[in-house]
C-alpha positions as CSV (number, residue, x, y, z in Angstrom):
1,X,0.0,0.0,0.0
2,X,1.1,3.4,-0.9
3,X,1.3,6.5,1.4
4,X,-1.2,9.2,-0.2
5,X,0.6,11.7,2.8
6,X,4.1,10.7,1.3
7,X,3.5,11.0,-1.9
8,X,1.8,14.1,-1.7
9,X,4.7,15.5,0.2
10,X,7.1,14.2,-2.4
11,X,5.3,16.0,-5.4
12,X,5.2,19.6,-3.2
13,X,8.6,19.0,-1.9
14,X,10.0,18.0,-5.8
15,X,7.7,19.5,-7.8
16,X,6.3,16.8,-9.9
17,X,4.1,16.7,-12.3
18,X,1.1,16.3,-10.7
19,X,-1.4,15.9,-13.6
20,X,-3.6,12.8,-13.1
21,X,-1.8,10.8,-15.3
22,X,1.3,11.2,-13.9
23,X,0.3,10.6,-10.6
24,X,-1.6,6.8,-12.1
25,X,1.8,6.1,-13.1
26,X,3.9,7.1,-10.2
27,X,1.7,4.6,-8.1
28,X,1.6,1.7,-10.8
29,X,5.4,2.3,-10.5
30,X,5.8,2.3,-7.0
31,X,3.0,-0.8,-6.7
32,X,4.9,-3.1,-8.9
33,X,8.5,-1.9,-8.4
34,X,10.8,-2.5,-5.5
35,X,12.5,-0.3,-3.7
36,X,15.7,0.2,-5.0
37,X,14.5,0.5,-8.9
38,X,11.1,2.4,-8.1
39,X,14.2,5.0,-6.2
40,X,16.2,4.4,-9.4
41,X,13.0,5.9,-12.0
42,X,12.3,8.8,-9.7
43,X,15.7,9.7,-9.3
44,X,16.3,9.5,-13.1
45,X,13.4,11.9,-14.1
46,X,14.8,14.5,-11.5
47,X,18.4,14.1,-13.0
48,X,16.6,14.9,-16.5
49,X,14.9,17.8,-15.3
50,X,18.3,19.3,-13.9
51,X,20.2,18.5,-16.9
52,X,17.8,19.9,-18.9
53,X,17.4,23.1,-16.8
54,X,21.5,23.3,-17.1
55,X,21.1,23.4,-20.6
56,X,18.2,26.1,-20.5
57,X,16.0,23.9,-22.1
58,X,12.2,24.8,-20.2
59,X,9.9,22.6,-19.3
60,X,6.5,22.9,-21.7
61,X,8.4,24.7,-24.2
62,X,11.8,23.3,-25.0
63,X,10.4,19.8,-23.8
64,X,7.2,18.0,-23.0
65,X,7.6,17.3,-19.1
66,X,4.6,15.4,-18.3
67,X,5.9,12.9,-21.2
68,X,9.7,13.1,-19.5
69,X,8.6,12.2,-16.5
70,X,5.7,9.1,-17.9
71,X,8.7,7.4,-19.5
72,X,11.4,8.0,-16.2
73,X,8.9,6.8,-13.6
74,X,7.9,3.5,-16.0
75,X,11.3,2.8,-17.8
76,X,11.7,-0.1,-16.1
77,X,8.6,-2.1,-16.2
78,X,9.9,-4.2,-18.1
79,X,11.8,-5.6,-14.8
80,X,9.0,-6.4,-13.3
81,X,6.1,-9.0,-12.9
82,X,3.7,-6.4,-14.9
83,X,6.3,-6.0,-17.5
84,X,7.8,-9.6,-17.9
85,X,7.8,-11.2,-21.2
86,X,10.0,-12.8,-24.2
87,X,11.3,-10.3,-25.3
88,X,14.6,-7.5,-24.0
89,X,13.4,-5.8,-21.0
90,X,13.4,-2.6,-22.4
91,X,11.2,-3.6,-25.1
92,X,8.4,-5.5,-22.5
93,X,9.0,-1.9,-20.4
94,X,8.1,-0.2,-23.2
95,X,5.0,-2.2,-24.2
96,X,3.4,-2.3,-20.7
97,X,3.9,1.5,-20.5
98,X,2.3,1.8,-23.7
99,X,-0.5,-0.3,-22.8
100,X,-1.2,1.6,-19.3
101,X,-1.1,5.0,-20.9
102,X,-3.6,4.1,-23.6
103,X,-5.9,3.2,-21.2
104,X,-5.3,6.2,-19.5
105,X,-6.3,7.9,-22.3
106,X,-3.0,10.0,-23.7
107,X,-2.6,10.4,-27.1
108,X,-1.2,8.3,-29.4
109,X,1.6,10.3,-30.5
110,X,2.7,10.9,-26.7
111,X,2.3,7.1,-26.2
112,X,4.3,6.6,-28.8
113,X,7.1,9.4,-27.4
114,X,6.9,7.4,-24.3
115,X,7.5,4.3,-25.8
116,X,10.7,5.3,-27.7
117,X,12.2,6.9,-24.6
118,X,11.9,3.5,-22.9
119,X,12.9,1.2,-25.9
120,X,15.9,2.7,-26.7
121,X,17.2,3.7,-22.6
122,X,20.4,1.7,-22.7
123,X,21.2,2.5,-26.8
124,X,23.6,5.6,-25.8
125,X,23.3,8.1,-28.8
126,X,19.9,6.6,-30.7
127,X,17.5,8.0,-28.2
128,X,19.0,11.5,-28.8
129,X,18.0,11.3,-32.3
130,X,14.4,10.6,-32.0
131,X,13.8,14.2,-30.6
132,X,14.4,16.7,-27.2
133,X,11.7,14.4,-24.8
134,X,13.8,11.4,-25.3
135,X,17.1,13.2,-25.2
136,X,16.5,14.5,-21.5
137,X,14.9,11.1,-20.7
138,X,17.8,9.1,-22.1
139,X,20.0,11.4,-20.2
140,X,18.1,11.5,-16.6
141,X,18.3,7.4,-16.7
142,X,22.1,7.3,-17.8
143,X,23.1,9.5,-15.0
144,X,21.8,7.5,-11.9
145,X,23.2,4.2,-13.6
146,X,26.7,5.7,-14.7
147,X,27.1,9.5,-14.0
148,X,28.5,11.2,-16.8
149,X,27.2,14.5,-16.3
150,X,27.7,14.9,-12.8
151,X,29.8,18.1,-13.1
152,X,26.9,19.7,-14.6
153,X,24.5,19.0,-11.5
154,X,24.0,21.9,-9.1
155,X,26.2,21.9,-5.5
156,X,24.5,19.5,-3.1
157,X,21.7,18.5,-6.1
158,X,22.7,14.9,-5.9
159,X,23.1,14.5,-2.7
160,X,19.4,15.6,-1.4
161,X,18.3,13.7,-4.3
162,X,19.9,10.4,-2.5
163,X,18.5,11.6,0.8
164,X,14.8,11.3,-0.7
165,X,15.7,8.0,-2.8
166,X,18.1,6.0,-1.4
167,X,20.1,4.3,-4.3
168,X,20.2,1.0,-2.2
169,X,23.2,-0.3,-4.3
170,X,21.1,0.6,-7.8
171,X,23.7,-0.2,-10.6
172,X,24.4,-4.1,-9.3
173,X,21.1,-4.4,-8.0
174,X,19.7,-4.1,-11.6
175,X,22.3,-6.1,-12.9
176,X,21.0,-9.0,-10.7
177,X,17.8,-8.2,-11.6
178,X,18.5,-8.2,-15.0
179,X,20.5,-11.8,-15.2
180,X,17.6,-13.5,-13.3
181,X,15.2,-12.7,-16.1
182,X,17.8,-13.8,-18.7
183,X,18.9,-16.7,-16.9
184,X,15.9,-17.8,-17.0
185,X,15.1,-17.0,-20.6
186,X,17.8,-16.7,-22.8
187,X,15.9,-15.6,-25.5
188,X,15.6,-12.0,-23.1
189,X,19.3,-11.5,-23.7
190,X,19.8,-11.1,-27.7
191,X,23.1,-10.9,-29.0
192,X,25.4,-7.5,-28.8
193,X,22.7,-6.4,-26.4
194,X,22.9,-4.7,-23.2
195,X,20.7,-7.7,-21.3
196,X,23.4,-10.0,-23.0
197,X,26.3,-7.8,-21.5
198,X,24.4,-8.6,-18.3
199,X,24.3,-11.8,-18.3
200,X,27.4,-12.8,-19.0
201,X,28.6,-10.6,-16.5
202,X,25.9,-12.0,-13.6
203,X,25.3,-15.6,-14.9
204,X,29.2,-16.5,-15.6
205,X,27.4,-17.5,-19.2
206,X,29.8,-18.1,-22.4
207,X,30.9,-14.3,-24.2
208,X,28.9,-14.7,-27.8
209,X,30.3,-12.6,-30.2
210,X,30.2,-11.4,-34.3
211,X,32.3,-14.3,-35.2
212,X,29.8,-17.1,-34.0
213,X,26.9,-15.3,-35.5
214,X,28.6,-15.6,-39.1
215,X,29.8,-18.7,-38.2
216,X,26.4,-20.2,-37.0
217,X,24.4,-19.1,-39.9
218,X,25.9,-21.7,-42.1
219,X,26.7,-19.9,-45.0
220,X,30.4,-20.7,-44.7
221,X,31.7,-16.9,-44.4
222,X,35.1,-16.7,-42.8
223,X,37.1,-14.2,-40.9
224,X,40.8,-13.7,-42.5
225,X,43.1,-15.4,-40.9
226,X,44.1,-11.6,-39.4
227,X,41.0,-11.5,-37.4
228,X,41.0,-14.7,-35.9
């Protein structure tokens, strides 16, 4: 059960969005996530928003906000019982979020805005090219997990940021997270992928590279002898 007195005081303390929408799918969130990646979402919208703000780029007229904040909060369905499926995490993420937003009635284009932003969340430089919404998503999400950017955060922003939402060991918490879903489907971890990074790196499970692609497909291609 959620806490309508803490969440309340989060969105006056933080200023989030607090359009109905927004607030449907910070709760869904929170619902299905646990603690450390529900922290992870909400810290990763608040990262975008400062970035965003240090680039002088303004909320409802450089960048859509309310959609910002929709794919942050449910980036990371896909990690989750409401989310699982066959397919790459990001992609089931991206479906269920899709799904709950129709049925909250936003518009199809925003869906689909939405639904980018998650898909492509761990492809550095694609979601950048889809338009500004993903490109302060994309870069809100990449910060918590790896911190690029974290000269370019205001003194002290961080670390009351970490005071509201504990990190509770995020980046090998995922990870874990992650290599369960592949361990137990494979098929979740395509090649070159960042899921297949995972789990060879969590489940111990044999490196798969180029070479055994072209080599598997049976069409007798072969690497010179340099590249062997």
């Amino acid at each position: 059960m959620t806490n309508p007195t803490t969440e309340a005081s989060d969105t006056v303390d933080w200023g989030l969005p607090d359009t109905a929408i927004c607030s449907a799918a910070a709760e869904l969130a929170k619902n299905v996530s646990p603690v450390f990646l529900h922290n992870h979402c909400m810290r990763s919208f608040l990262f975008a928003r400062e970035l965003a703000a240090g680039e002088g780029l303004r909320s409802g007229v450089d960048y859509d906000e309310e959609a910002v904040f929709l794919a942050c909060v449910l980036h990371d369905l896909g990690l989750t019982a409401l989310g699982g499926g066959e397919q790459r995490f990001e992609l089931d993420g991206a479906d269920a979020a899709a799904a709950f937003l129709r049925e909250q009635g936003l518009s199809d284009e925003r869906v689909t805005t939405v639904w980018q932003s998650i898909a492509l969340h761990t492809s550095i430089g694609l979601g950048h090219r889809f338009g500004t919404d993903h490109a302060v998503c994309h870069s809100g999400i990449e910060m918590d997990v790896a911190g690029p950017q974290k000269d370019r955060l205001s003194t002290g922003f961080a670390d009351r940021v970490h005071a509201a939402w504990p990190r509770h060991n995020l980046g090998f918490a995922i990870a874990e997270a992650i290599g369960r879903d592949t361990q137990a489907n494979p098929l979740k971890a395509p090649p070159f992928s960042f899921p297949a990074h995972v789990h060879h790196l969590v489940n111990d499970s044999p490196p798969f590279s180029f070479a055994d692609v072209v080599t598997n497909a049976g069409w007798g291609d072969e690497f010179p002898r340099a590249h062997r």
